[in-house]
N, C-alpha and C positions, 0 to 999 in steps of 0.2 A: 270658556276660553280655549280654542284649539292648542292640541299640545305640537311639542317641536317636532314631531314624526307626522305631521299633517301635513299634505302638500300647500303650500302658501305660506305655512304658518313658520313665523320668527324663533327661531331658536333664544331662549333665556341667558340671559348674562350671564356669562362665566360657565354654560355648559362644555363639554371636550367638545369636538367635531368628532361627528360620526365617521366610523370609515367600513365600509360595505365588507363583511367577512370574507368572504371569495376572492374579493379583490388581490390579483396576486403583482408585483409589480413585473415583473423577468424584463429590468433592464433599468439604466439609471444606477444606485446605490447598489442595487444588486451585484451589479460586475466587480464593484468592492471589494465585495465578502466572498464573491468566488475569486478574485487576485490573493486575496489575505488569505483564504484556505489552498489555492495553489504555488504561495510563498510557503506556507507552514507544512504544509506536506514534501517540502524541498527539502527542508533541516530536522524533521523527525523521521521520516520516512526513508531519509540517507545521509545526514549530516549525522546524527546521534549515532545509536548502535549499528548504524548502516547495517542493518537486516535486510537490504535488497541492494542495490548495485554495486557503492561503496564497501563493503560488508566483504566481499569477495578481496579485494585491495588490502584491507587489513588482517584480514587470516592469511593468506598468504607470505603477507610480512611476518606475523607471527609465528607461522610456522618455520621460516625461510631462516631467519634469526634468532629460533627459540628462546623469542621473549621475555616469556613469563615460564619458563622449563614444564610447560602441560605438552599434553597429548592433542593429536586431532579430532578427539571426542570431548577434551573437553572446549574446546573452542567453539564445536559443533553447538555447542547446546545456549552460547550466548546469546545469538539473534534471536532464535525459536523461545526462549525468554524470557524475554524483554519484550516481545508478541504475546505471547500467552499472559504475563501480568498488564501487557493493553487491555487486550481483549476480557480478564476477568473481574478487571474494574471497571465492565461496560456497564453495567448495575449501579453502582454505587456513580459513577458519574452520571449515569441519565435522570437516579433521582435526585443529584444533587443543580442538574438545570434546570430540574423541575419546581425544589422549594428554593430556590436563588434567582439566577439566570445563568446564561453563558459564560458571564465572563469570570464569576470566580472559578467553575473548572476551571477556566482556560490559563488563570493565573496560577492555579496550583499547578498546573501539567507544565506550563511555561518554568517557572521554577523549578519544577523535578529534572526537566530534560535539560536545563543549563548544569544546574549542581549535579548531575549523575554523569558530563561529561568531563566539566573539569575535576570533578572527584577522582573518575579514572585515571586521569592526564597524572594525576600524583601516586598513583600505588605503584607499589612496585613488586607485587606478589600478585598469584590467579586469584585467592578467594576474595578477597575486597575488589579486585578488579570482577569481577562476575557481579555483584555485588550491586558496584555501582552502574555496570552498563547494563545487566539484567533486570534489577530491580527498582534502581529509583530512577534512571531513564525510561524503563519501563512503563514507572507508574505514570510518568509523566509524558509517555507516549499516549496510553488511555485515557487521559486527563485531555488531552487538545484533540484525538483522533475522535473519539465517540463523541462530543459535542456538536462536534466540527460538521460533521458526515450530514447529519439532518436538518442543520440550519439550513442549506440551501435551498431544500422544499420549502420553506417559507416565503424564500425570496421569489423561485420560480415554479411553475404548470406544466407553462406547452414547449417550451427549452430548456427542462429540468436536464435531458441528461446529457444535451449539449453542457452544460454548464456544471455539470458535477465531471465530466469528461474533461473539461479547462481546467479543474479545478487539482483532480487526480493527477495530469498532466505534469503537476510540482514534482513528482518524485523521479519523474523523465529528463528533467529542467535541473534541478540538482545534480541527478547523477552523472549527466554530461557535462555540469564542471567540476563536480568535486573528487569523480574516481580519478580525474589526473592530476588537479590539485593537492588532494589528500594525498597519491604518490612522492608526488614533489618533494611535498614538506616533510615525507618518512626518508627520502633517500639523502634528505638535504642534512650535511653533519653535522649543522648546530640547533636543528630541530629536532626530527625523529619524532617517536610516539605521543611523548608527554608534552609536546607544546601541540603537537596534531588535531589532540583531542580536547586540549584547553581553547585554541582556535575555534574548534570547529562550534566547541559551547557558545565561547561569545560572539560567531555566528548566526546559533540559533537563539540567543538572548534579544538579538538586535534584529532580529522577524516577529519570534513570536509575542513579544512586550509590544508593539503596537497593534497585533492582529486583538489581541486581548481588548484594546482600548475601542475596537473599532467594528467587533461583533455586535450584534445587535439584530432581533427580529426587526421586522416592518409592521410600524404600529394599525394596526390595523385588528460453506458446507466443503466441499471438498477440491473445490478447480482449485482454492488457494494450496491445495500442499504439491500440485503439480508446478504450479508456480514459484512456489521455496525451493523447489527441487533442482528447479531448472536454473534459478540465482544461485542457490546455492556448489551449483556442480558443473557450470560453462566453464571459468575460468580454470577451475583445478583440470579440467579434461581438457584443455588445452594446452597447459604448465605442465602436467604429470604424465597425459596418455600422448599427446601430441608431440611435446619436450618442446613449444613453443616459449617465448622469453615470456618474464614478468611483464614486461612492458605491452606486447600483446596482447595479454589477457586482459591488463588494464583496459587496454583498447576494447577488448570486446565489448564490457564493461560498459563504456562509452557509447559504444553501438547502441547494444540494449536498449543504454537510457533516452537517447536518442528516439528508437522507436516508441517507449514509454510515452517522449514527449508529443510525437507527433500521432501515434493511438490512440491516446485516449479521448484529445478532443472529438478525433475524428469517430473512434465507435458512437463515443455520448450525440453528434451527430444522426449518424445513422441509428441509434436505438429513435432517435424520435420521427427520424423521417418513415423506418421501416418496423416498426413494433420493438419495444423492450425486449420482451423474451427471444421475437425470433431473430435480431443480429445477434443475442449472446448467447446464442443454440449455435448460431454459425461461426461467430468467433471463436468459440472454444472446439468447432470440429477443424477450421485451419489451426489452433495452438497444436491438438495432439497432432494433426497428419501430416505439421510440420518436423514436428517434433522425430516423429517415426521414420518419414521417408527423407529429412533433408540433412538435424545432429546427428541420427544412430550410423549414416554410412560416412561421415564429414573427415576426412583427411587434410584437409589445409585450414588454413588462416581465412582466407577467401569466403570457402563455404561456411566458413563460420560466423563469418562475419554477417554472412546474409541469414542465416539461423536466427543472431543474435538480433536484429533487427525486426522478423519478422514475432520473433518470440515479445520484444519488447511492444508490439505496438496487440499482439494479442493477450500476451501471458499474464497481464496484471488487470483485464477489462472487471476485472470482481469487484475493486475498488471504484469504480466510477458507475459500474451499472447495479450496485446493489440498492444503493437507494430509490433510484427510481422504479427498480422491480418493487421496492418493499412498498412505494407509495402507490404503484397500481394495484397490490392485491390485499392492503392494509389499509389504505387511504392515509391521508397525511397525521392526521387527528392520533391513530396511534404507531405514528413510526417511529418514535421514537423507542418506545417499550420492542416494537417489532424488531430494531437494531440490535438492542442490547441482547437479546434472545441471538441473534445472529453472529454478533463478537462471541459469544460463549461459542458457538458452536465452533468458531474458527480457532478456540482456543488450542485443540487434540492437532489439527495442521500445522499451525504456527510454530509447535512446540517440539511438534516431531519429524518435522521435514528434512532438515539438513540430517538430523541421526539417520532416520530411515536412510536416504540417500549414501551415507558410507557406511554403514550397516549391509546395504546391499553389495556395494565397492567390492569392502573386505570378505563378503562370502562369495564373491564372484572369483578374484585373487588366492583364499585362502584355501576355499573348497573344490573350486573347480578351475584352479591353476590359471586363468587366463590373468593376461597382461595387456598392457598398452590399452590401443580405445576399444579392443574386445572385453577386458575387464568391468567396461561402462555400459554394456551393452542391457543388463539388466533393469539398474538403475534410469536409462533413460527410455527404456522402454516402459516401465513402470510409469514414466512421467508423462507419455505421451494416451498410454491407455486410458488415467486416471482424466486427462483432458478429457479427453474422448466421452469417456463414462459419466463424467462431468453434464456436457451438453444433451447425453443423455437420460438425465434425471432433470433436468429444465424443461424438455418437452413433456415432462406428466407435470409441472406447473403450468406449464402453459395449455396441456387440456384442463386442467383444474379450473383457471383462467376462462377460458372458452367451454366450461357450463361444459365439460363429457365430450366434446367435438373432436377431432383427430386432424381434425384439416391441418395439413402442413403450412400451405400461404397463408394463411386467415393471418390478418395483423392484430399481434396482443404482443 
């Protein structure tokens, strides 16, 4: 009797259908789960600890109203975090989709990131307030980020980084309504902080509780600290070296995410039209050159504003081109383990970007006396180099890639 992998032959009652492994679908259900991972990267990536655009809006306030009566050091160390305990449960989240699936992370991280927001919303002292945005937002930023990130190679091939670029896009898409949002509701008298950040929770409760529902396969190193750097220290070098308003900075803010939103589709684009590695060798040699020749000499609102745009649509390409580099020189089968190896490494940036950056400030100020935007000059030069150096440790992947070769055009 021919069996059911015979050509001709009847498949038996009640076998599954077969479905060709290869088989990838990139489009259909798939724009789904890239809508549902560029909603959720809206509300953890900038609603929660806002460690990238929003994040700037709230220290500020903090500082401006002394708060919580801390210091600018220790504010410094919330976002970097709340990043660092993402990124150190990249482990334990990848083995945990591995004997589950997706969706119970995504439910714990779901969880963590509502409760760690409105938990804040009620302290009224620094160390439970650290606490909660540091650590159980945190955890709950690792719980929905690392899952999140490699699901898409499942869905997509040959528009993979088109579609991890839509997908990154969320945190460009956020920040552009919620740094003015989030201002709002801080300057608004019967709000302020503690309704801000109970908001902003059931926010992300009412995102990420269906993305959860709705995950699902098909059955079948270092740019980031130049990127902390530069969220981290646009706005206060506006507000402090500049003596521009709050409301400006906010704006920049804006800007930023603005480019965020409209970059990152568009690199994940061009990574597929023009090779992986070499648009994010290029991207990252426009992040630093921007960086160098256009914030280090930037005297108005104006020039900043064009900084802040141009930095948003390069300065965060890490997020949307990392997976697809990691599925060209890992292949799909182990990216995921290859991620997790990868969150670690982001752990020492995430964690120490915003200190480094006034770390540098205050020895620029303190040691060698300067002031206003010459006091920044270290600091963003550092930010621009590290880009720089950045794209230059990408081109020995991409010979690695291209088997010893040096060829500059060669597409990989």
């Amino acid at each position: 009797m021919p069996s059911a992998d015979t050509p001709g032959s009847t498949p038996e009652v009640g076998d599954e259908p077969k479905v060709e492994p290869d088989r990838v679908p990139n489009g259909g259900y798939a724009w789904v789960i890239a809508a549902c991972i560029l909603a959720s990267s809206a509300v953890t990536l900038l609603l929660g600890v806002r460690n990238n655009t929003t994040y700037g809006v709230f220290t500020a306030y903090y500082l401006e109203d002394n708060y919580f009566n801390a210091s600018i050091h220790d504010y410094a160390w919330i976002g970097g975090l709340s990043v660092a305990v993402a990124l150190s449960l990249a482990p334990l989240a990848n083995w945990l989709t591995q004997v589950s699936n997706y969706r119970v992370a995504l439910l714990i991280g779901a969880t963590c990131v509502v409760l760690g927001q409105c938990m804040a919303g009620l302290c009224t002292s620094f160390a439970p307030f650290l606490v909660c945005q540091g650590v159980v937002f945190g955890a709950g930023l690792g719980f929905v980020l690392v899952p999140s990130q490699p699901l898409l190679s499942h869905w997509f091939d040959t528009r993979l980084s088109l579609a991890q670029g839509v997908a990154a896009a969320g945190s460009g898409l956020g920040g552009l309504v919620l740094a003015n949002t989030t201002r709002a509701i801080l300057e608004h008298p019967r709000l302020g902080v503690k309704w801000a950040l109970i908001i902003n929770g059931g926010i992300s409760g009412m995102v990420l509780f269906p993305f959860h529902c709705l995950a699902t396969e098909p059955t079948q190193g270092l740019s980031p600290l130049a990127y902390f750097i530069a969220l981290y220290s646009l706005a206060s070098f506006a507000t402090s070296a500049l003596n521009l308003s709050q409301t400006q900075g906010a704006a920049l803010q804006s800007i930023l995410a603005a480019g965020q939103m409209f970059g990152r589709p568009a690199w994940g684009w061009l990574l597929d039209k023009g090779g992986r590695l070499n648009m994010t060798i290029r991207c990252y040699l426009l992040c630093g050159l921007s960086t160098l020749c256009i914030w280090l000499p930037a005297r108005s609102f104006a020039v900043l504003a064009v900084f802040a745009f141009i930095q948003g649509v390069t300065g965060g390409t890490v997020w949307a081109a990392s997976t697809p580099i990691g599925a060209l020189i890992v292949g799909v089968k182990d990216l995921q383990s290859a991620m997790s190896i990868f969150w670690l490494v982001l752990v020492i940036p995430a964690l120490t970007g915003q200190p480094i950056a006034i770390a540098l400030l205050e020895y620029s100020r303190n040691k060698l006396g300067r002031d206003g935007p010459e006091a920044y000059y270290i600091s963003i030069g550092f930010c621009g180099g590290v880009a720089v150096f950045s794209a230059a440790l990408l081109y020995g992947a991409k010979r690695h890639v291209q088997q010893g070769s040096w060829k500059v055009w060669q597409k990989t």
